[in-house]
N, C-alpha and C positions, 0 to 999 in steps of 0.2 A: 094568415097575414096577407098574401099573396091573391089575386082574385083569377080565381080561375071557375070560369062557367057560373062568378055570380055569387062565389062562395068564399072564403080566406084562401089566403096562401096553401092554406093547409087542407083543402079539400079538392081532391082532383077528378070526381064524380062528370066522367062529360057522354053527352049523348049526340052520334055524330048523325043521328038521323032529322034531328032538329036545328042543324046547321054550326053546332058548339063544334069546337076544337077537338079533334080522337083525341082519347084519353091516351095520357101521354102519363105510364109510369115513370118512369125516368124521375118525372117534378118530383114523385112522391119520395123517390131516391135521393133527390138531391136536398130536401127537405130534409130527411131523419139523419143526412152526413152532416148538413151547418147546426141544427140544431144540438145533435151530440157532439159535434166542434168547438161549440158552444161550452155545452158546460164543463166539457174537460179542461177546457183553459179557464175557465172559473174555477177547476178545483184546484187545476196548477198554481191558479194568484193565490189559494188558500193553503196552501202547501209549502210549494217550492221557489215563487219569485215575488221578487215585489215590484214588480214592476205597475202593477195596480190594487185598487183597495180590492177585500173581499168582505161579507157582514162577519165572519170567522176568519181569523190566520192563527195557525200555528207552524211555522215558516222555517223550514230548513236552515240550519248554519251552513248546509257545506257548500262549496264556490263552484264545484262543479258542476252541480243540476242546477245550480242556477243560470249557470255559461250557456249547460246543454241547453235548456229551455225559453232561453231567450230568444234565437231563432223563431222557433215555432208558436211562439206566442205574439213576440211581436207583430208576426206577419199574419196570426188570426186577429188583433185586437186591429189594426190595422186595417184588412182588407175583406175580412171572416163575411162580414154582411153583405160583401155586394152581389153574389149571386143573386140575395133573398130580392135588392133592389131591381135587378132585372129584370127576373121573372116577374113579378108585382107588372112591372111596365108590360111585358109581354101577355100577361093576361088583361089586360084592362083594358083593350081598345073594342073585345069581343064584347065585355061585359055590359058597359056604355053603350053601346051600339044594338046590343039586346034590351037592356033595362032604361035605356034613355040618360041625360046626363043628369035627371034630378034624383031617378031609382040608385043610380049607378052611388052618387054621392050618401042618400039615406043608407045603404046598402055598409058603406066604407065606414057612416058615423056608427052604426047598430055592428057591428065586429072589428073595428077597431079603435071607435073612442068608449066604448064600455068596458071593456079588457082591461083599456090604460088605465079609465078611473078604478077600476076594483084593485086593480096593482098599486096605486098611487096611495089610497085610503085603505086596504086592508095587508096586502102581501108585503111590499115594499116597509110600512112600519113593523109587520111582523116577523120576519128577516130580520130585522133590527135588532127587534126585541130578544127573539131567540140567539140570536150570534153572541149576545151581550153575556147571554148567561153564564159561563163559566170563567169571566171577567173579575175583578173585585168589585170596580166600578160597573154596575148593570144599570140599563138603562129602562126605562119601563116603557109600556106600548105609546102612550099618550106620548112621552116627550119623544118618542123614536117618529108617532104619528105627524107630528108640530114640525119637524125636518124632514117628512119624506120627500122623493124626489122621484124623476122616471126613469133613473138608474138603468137598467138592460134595455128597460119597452122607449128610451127617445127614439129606438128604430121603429116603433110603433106610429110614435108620435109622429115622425117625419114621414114616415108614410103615409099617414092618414092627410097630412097637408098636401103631399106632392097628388093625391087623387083629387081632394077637394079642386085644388087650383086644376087639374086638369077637366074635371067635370065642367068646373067653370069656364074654361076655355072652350072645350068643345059645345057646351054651353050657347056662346056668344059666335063661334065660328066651326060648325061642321067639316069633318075633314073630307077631304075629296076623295072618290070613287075610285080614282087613281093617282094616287102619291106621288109626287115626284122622288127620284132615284138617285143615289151616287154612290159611286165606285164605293164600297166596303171600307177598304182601305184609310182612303178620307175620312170617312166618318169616324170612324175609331180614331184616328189621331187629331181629329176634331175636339174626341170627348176628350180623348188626354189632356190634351193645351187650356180646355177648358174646367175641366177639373182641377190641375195645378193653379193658372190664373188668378180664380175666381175662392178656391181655398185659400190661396196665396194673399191672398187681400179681405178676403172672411176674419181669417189666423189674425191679423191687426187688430179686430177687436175682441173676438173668440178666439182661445187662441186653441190648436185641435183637443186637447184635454181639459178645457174650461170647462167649470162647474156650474155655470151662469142660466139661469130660470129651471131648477129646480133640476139641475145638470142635463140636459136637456143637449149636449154634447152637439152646438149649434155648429163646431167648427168641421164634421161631419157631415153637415148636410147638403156643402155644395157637391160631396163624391156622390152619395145616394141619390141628389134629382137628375145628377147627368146621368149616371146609369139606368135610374127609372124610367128618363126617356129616352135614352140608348134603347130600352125595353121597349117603347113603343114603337120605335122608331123601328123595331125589329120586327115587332106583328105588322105594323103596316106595307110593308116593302117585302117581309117572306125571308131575309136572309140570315137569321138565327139557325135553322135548320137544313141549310145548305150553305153550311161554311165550306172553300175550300180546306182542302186537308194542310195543303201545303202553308197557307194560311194561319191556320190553327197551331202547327207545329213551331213556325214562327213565332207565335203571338206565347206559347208553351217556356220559348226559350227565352224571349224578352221577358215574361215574369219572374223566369229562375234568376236571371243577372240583377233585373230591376230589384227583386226581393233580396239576394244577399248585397248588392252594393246600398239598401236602406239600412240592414242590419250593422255594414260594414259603417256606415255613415256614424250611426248611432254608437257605434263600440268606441269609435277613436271621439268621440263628444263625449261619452261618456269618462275614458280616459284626462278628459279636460276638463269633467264636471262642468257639461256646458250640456247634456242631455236634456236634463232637467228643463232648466229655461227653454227649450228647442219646443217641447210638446205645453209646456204651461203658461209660457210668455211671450211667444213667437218672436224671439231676441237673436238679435246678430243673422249674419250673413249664411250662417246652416237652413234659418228655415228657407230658404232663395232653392238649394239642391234638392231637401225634403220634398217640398211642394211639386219639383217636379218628378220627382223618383213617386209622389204619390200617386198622380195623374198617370204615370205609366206603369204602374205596376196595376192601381186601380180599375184599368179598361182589360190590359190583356192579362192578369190572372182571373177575372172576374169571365170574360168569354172563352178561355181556356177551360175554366172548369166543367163551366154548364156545360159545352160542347164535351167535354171528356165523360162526362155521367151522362150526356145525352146518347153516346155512340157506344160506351164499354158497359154502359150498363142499364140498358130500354128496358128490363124487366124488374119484377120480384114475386116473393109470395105473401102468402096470407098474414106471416110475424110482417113485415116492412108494411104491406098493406095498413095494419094494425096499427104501426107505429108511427107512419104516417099520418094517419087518421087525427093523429093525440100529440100530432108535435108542436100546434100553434097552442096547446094548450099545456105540453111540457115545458114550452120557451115562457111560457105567462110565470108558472109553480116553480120553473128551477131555481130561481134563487133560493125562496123558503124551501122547499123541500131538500135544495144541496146542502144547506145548510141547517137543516136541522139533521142532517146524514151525520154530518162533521163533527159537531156538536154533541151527539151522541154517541162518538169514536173517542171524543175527547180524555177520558177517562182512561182510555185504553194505551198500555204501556206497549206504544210502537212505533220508529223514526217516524218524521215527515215522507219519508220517499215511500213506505208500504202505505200508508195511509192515503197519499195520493193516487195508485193504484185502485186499490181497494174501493178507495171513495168515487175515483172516475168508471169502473164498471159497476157499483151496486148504486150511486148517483144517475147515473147514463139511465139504467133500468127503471129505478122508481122513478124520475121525473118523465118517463115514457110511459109509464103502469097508471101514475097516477093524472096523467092529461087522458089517456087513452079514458080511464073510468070517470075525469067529467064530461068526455063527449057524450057517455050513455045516460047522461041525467038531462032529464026532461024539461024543455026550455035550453039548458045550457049549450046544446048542441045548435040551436039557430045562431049563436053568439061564434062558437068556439069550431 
């Protein structure tokens, strides 16, 4: 997903004798934590909350795991993908600049508008298809195909646009040899205000959970292009990887406040039965706080993290290597594949809460096993 050295997100192969960026394990770390971030909060929606759809539920009665897990789901369904939009940003400025901005753009349409269409016309209807099965009412692949949408990969989608336009920018106006600069600080509360803002007035017509062109979760995308070039913004200038610590520790503590006063926000809305409306209708004077609790948790949990897997955890071995390798093509399979896991538990006489277990370590696994074995098929590997 991610372009690094000319490749997806998801391949961090760099050679620093030819002027690319030293390969920076770390990415590949922080890659195999969002993507299994990922689908455990997908198995959690198939399990234990409903806070959103899943293509299978079989959904806990009890009020507890659903209390417990509301917390940590909100604040993945939330804010889960912004790392992924950073670094996207932070590699793209090399990659342009080596492949040119027409390479850079063919590059972006051949791994990631191929992916989306094979998601769109094959995975995405059969997900459907299979989820349905143990239903009364089943649905068949055709009429699952007549409704598919881009369900997980709109992160795709919106990636693939914020390069396009950027190719085309750099396109029409070459960036300069020396960037101009400003204080860290700024910048980050730049993105915040802008992020709130500009979501804040998106949500009017999308509202953040609108379903609108094929769900294509447009009310999302003002937070990904400010972080995208947050991301550039960070290769060009150098100060991704020379955060102040002090900094950083800061930015740590304002996402822990900013995260539970969103949570907190949503609990007592929810008490009001006014939640609902807040993420489907952007109704009433909540989305006003929302929008900006988004904007601020969105810039510094999103630079807290990377910086935390960039500094606690620069290494791995050969498994993370591997799983690395096969995570832009685990994030493409998980739906189908978590769900035909599920599906195939379904028979099986055991609560919601083992099943969600169970499903989020042997889900986690095959949808890493089985991206890892289409990087090794032939052709699929230029794509994936």
């Amino acid at each position: 997903m991610l372009e690094v050295n000319g490749g997806s997100a998801m391949d961090t192969s760099q050679v620093t004798e030819t002027g690319r960026r030293p390969r920076a394990l770390w990415v590949d770390n922080m890659r195999v934590l969002v993507v299994a971030g990922v689908i455990v909060v997908h198995t959690a929606t198939g399990y234990l909350t409903g806070i959103a759809d899943w293509y299978y539920d079989e959904r806990t009665t009890s009020e507890l795991w659903s209390t417990l897990l509301a917390f940590p789901v909100v604040v993945g369904a939330l804010f889960g993908l912004g790392p992924m939009f950073l670094l996207a940003g932070w590699f793209s400025p090399m990659s342009l600049d080596r492949r040119g901005p027409g390479g850079y753009a063919r590059s972006r349409l051949l791994r990631l508008g191929i992916p989306l269409l094979v998601f769109v016309l094959l995975i995405q209807p059969a997900a459907d298809y299979i989820g349905s099965r143990p239903d009364i009412v089943q649905v068949s692949f055709v009429a699952a195909l007549r409704a598919t949408e881009l369900s997980v990969m709109w992160f795709v989608a919106a990636l693939l646009v914020y390069s396009l336009v950027y190719a085309g920018v750099r396109g029409l106006r070459p960036r300069a040899k020396t960037p101009a600069t400003r204080p860290i600080g700024q910048v980050l509360v730049a993105a915040t205000l802008v992020i709130a803002a500009v979501s804040l007035a998106v949500w009017q017509a999308w509202p953040w959970n609108s379903e609108a062109y094929l769900s294509a979760r447009l009310g999302e995308w003002a937070q990904g292009a400010v972080l995208f070039t947050l991301g550039l913004k960070a290769a060009e200038s150098g100060w991704l990887e020379d955060l102040p610590p002090s900094l950083v520790r800061r930015l740590g503590w304002v996402a822990l406040l900013g995260a539970l006063a969103t949570t907190a926000l949503f609990a007592a809305l929810e008490m009001q039965g006014r939640a609902e409306p807040v993420l489907n209708e952007a109704a009433g004077w909540p989305t006003i706080p929302f929008a900006l609790l988004y904007g601020v948790v969105s810039v510094s949990l999103t630079v807290w993290f990377v910086d935390w897997v960039r500094t606690r955890w620069p290494g791995h071995g050969p498994l993370i290597g591997g799983a690395a390798r096969g995570s832009y093509a685990a994030y493409l399979v998980h739906p189908l594949v978590l769900t035909a896991v599920m599906v195939l538990l379904a028979p099986v006489a055991l609560v919601p809460e083992i099943k969600f277990v169970l499903v989020s370590i042997g889900g986690v696994s095959a949808c890493f096993a089985v991206g890892y074995a289409l990087t090794r098929v032939p052709g699929v590997s230029r794509v994936l």
